[in-house]
N, CA, C and O atoms as a DFTB+ gen file, in Angstrom:
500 C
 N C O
     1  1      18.056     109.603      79.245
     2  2      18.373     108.485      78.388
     3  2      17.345     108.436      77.257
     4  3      16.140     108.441      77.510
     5  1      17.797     108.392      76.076
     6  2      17.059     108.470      74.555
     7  2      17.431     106.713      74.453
     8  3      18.392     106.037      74.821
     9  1      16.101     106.399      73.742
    10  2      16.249     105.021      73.090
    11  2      14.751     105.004      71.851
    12  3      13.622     105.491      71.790
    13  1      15.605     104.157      71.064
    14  2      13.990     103.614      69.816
    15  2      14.170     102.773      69.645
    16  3      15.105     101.989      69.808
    17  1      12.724     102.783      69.040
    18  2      12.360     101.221      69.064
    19  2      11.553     101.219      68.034
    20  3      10.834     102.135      67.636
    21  1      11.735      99.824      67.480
    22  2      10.796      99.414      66.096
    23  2       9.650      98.481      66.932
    24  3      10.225      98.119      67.958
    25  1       8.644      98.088      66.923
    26  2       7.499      97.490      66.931
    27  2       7.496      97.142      65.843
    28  3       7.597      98.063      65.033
    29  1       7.388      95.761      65.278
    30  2       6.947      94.958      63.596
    31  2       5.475      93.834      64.017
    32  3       5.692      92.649      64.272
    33  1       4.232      94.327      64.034
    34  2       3.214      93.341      64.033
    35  2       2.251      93.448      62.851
    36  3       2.187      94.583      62.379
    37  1       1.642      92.707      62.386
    38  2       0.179      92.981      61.863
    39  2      -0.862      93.335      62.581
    40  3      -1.890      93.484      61.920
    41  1      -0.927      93.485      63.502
    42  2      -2.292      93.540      64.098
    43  2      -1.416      94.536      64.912
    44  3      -0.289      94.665      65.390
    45  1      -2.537      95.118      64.789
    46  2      -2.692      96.882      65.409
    47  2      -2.974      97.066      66.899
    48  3      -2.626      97.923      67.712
    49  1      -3.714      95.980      66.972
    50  2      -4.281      95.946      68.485
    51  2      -2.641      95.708      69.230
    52  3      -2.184      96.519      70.035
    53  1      -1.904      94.465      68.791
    54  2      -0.658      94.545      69.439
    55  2       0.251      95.650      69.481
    56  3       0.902      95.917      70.491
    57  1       0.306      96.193      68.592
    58  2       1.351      97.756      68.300
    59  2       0.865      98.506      69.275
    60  3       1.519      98.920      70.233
    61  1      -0.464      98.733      69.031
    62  2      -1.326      99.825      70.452
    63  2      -0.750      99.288      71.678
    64  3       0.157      99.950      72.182
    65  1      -1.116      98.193      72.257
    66  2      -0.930      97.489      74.026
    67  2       0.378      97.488      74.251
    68  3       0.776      97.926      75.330
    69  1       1.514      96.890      73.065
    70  2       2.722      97.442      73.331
    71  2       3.258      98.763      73.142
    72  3       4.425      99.098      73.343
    73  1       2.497      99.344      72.819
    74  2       3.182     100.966      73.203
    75  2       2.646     101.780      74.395
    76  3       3.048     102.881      74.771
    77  1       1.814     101.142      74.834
    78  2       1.282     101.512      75.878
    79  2       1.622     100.846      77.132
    80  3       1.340     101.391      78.199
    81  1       2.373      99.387      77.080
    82  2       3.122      99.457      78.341
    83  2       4.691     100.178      77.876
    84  3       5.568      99.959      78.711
    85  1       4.996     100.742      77.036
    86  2       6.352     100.796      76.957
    87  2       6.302     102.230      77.373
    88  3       7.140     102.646      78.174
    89  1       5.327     103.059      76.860
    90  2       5.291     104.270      77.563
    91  2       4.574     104.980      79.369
    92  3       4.452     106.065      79.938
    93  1       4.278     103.471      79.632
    94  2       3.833     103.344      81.211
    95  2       5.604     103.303      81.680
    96  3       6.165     104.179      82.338
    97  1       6.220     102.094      81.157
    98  2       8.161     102.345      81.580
    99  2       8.448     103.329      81.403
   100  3       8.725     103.914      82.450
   101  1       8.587     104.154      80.167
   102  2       9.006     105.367      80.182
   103  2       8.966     106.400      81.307
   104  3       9.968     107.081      81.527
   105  1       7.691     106.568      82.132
   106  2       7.570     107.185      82.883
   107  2       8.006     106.466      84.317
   108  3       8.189     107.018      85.402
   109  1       8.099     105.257      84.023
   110  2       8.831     104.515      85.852
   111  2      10.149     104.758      85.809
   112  3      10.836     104.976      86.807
   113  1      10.614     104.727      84.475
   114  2      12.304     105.171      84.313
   115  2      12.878     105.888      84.229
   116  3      14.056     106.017      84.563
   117  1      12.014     106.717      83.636
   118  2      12.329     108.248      83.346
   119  2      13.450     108.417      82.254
   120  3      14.520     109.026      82.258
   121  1      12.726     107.559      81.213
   122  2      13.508     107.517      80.356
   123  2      12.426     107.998      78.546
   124  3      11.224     107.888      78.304
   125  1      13.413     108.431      77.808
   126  2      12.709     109.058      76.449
   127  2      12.749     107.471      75.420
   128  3      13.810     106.882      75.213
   129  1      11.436     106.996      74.892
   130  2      11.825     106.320      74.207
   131  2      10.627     107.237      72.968
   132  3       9.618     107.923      73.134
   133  1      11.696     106.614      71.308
   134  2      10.839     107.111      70.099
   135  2      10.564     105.281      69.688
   136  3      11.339     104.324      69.711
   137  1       9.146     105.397      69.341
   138  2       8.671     104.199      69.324
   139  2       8.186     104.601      67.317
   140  3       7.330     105.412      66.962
   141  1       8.881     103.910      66.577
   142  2       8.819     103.119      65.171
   143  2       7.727     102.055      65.086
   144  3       7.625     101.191      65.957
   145  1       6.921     102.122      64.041
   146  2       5.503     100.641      63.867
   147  2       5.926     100.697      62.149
   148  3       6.067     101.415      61.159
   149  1       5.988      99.450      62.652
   150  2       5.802      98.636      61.232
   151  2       4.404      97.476      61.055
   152  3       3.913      96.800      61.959
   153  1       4.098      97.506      59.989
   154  2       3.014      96.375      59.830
   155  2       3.509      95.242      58.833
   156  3       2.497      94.616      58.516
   157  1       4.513      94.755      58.263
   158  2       4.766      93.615      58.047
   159  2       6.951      93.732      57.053
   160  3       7.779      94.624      57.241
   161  1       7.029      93.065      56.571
   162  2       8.672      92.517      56.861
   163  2       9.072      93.681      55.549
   164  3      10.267      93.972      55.522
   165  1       8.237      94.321      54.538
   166  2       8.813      95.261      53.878
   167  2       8.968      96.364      54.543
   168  3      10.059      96.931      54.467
   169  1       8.035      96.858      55.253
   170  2       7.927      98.263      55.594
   171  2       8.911      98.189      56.598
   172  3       9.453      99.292      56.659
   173  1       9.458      97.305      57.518
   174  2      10.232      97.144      58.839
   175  2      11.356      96.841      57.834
   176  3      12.104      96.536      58.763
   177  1      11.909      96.709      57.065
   178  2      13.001      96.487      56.392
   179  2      13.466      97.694      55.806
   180  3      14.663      97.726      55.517
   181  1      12.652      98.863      55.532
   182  2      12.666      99.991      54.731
   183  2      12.637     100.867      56.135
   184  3      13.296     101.892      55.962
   185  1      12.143     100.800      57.327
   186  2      12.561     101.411      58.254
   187  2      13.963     101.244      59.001
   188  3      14.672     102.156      59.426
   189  1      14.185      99.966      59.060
   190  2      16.217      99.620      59.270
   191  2      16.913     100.772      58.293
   192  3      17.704     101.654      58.626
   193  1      16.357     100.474      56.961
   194  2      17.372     101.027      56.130
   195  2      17.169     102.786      55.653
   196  3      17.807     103.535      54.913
   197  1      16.064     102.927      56.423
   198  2      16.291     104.852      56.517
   199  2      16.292     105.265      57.727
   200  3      16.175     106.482      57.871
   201  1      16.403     104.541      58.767
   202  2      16.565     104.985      60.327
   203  2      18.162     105.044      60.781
   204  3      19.009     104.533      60.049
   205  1      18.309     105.305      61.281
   206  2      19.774     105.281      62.417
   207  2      19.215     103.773      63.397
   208  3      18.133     103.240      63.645
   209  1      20.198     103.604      63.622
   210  2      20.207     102.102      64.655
   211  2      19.077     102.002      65.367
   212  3      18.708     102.910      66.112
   213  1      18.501     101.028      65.226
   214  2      17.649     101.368      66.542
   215  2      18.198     100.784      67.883
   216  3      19.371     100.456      67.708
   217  1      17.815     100.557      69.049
   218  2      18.354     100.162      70.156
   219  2      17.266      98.796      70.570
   220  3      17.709      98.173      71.534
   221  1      16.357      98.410      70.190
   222  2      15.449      97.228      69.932
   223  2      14.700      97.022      69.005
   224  3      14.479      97.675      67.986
   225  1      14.230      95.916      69.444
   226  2      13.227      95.983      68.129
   227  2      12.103      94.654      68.959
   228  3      12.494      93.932      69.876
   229  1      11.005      94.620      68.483
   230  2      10.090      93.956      68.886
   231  2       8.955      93.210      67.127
   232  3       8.109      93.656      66.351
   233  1       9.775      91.812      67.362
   234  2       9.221      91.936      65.735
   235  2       8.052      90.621      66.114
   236  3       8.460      90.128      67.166
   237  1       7.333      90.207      65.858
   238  2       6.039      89.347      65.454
   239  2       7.181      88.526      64.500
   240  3       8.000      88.930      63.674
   241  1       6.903      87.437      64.916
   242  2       7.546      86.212      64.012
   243  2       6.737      85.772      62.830
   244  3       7.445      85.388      61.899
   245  1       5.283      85.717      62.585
   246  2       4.702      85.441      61.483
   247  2       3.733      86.536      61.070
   248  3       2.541      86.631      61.361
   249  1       4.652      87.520      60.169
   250  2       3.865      87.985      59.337
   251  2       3.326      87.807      58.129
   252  3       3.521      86.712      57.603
   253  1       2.496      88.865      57.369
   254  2       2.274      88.451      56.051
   255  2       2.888      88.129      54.837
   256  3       2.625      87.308      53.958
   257  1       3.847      89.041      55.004
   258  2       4.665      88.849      53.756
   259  2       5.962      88.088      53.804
   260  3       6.612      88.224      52.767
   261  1       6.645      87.154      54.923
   262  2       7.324      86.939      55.354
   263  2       7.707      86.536      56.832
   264  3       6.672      86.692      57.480
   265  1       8.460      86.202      57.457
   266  2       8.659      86.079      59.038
   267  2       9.670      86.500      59.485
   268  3      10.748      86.451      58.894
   269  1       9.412      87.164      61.028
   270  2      10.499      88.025      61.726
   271  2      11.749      87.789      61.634
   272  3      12.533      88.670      61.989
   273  1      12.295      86.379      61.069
   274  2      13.585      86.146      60.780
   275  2      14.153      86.743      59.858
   276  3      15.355      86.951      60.024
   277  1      13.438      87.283      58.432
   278  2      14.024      88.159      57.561
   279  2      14.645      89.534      58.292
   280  3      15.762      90.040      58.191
   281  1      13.310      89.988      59.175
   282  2      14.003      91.432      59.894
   283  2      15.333      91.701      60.557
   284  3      16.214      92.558      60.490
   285  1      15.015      90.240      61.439
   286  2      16.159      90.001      62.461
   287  2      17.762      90.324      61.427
   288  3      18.540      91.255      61.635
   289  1      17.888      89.344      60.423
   290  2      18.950      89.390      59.847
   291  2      19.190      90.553      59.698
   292  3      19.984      90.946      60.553
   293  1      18.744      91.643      58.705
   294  2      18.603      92.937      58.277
   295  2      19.190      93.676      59.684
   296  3      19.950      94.640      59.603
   297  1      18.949      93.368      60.395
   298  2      18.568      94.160      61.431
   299  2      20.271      94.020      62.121
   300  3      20.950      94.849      62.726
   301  1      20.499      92.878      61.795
   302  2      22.046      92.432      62.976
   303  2      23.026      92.303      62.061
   304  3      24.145      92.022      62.491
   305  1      22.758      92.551      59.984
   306  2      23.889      93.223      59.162
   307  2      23.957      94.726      59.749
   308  3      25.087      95.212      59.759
   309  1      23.115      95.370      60.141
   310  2      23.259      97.036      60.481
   311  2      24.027      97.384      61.619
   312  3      24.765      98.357      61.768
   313  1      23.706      96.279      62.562
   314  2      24.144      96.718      63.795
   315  2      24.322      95.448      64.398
   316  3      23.666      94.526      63.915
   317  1      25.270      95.147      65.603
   318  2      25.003      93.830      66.371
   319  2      24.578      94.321      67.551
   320  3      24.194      93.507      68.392
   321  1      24.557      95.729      67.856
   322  2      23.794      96.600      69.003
   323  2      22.547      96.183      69.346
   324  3      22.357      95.710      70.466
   325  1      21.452      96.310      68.360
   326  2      20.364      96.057      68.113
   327  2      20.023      95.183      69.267
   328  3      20.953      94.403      69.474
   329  1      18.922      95.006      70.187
   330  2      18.568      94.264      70.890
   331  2      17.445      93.360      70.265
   332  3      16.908      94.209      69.555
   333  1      16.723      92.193      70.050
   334  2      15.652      91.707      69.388
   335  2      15.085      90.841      69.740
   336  3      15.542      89.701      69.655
   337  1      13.702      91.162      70.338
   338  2      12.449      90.140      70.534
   339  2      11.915      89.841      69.757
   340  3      11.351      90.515      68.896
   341  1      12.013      88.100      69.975
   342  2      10.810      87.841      68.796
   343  2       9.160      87.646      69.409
   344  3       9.130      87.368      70.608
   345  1       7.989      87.746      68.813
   346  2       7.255      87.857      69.728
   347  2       6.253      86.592      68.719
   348  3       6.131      86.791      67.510
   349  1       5.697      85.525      69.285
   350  2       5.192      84.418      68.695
   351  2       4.202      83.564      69.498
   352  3       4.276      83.593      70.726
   353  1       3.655      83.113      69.135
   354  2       2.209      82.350      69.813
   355  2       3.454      80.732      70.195
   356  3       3.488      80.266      71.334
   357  1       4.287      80.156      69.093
   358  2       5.051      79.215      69.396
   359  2       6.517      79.300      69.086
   360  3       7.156      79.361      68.036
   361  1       6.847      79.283      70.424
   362  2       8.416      79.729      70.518
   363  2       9.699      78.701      70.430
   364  3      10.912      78.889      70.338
   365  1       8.598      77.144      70.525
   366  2       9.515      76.467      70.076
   367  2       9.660      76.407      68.812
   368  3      10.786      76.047      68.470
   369  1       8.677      76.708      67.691
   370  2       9.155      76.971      66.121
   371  2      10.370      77.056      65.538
   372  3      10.873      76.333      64.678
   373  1      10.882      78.218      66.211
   374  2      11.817      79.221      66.073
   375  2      13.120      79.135      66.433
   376  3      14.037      79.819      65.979
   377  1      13.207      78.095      67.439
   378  2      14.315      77.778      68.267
   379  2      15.493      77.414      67.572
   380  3      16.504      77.660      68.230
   381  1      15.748      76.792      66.200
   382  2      16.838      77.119      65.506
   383  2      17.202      78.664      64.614
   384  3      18.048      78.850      63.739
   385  1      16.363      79.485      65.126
   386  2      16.904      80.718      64.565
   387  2      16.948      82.164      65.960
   388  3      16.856      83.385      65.827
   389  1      17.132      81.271      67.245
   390  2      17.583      81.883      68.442
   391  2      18.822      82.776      68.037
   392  3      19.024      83.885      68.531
   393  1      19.433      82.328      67.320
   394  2      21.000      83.062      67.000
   395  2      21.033      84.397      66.934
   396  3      21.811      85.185      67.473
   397  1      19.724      84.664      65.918
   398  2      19.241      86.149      65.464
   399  2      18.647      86.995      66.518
   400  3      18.482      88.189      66.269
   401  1      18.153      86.296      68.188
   402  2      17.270      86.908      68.978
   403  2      17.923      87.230      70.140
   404  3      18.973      86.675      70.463
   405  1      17.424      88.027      70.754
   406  2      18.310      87.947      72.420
   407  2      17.260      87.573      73.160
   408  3      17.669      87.181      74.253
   409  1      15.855      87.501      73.052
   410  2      14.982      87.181      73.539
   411  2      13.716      86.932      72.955
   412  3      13.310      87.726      72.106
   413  1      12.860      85.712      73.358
   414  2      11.329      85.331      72.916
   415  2      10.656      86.163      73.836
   416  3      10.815      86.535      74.999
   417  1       9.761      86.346      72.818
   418  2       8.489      86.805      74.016
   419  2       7.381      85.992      73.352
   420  3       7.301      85.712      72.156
   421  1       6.317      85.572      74.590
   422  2       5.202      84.948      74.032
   423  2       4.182      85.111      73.925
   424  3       3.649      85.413      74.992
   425  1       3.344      85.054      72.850
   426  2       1.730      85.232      72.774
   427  2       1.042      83.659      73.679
   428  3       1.250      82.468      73.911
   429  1       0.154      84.769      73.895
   430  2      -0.831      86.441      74.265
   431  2       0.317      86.758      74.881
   432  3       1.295      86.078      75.191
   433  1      -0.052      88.336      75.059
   434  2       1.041      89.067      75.214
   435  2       0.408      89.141      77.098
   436  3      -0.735      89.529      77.338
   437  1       1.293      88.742      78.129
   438  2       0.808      89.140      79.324
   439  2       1.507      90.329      79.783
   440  3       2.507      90.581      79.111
   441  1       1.200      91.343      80.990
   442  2       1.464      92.102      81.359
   443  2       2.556      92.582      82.154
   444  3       3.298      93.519      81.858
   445  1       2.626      91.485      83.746
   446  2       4.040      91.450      83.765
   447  2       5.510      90.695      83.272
   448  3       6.732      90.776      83.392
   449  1       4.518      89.971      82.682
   450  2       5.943      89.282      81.722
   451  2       6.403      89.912      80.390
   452  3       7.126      89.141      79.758
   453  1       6.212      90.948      79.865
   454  2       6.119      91.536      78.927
   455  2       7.292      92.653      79.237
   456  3       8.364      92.867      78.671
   457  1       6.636      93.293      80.395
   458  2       7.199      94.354      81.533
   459  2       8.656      93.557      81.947
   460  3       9.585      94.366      81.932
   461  1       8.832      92.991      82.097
   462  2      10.186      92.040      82.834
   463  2      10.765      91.753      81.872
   464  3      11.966      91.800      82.138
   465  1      10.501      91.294      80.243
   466  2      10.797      91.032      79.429
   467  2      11.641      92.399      78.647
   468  3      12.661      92.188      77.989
   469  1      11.227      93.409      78.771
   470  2      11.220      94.893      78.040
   471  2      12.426      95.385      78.988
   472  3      13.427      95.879      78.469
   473  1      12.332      95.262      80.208
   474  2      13.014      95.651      80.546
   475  2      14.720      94.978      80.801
   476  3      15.793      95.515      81.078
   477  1      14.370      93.797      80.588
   478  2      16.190      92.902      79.905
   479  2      16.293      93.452      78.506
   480  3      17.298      94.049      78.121
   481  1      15.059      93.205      77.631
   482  2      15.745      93.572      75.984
   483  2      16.225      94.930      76.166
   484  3      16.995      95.196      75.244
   485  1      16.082      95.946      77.013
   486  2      16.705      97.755      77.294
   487  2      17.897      97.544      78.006
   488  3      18.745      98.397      78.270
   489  1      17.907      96.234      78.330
   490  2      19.120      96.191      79.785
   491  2      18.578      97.419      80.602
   492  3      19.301      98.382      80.348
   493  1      17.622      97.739      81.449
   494  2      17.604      98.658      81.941
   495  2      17.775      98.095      83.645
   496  3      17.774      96.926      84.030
   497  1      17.890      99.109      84.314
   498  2      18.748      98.585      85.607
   499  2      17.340      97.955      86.959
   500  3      17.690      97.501      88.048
């Protein structure tokens, strides 16, 4: 099983820890994932639009130049496939733009909730 994934954070430290539990799953699942980083709502907008679909996406709700809701949209004109976490310190913020998400995730990022979380946004079994 092939899957990708966009990562959209500013902070690097998050892109690192989440690719590093996603490639700890990889190996419990035995599954191929290509993992995409973006660092804020242009560059993740310019990756939608020269990539093939992705199969998730993991976006940071407040970035610099904008907030994960711009991506989301972009993201669910391309595809309604697209799976999408938003990932935010406050998740009630956001709660009128649930429409765009299939799932919150919350800062700090914890370990097995992250893990349990990753593995509904994959639907994995």
């Amino acid at each position: 099983m092939n899957k990708t994934i966009l990562i959209v954070d500013d902070v690097d430290f998050n892109i690192e820890f989440e690719s590093k539990l996603i490639r700890t799953l990889m190996e419990e699942y035995e599954i191929n994932i290509e993992i995409d980083e973006a660092h804020n709502v242009g560059e993740a907008l310019k990756m939608i639009d020269d990539n093939d679909v992705y199969d998730a996406m993991i976006i940071d709700m407040n970035l610099p130049d904008g907030t994960g809701v711009e991506i989301a949209k972009t993201a669910r004109e391309k595809s309604k496939k697209t799976r999408l976490a938003a990932l935010t310190i406050y998740p009630n913020e956001y709660e009128k733009e649930r429409v765009y998400f299939d799932l919150f995730l919350k800062k700090p990022i914890m370990l097995d909730s992250f893990k349990q979380n990753f593995i509904r946004l994959l639907q994995l079994p």
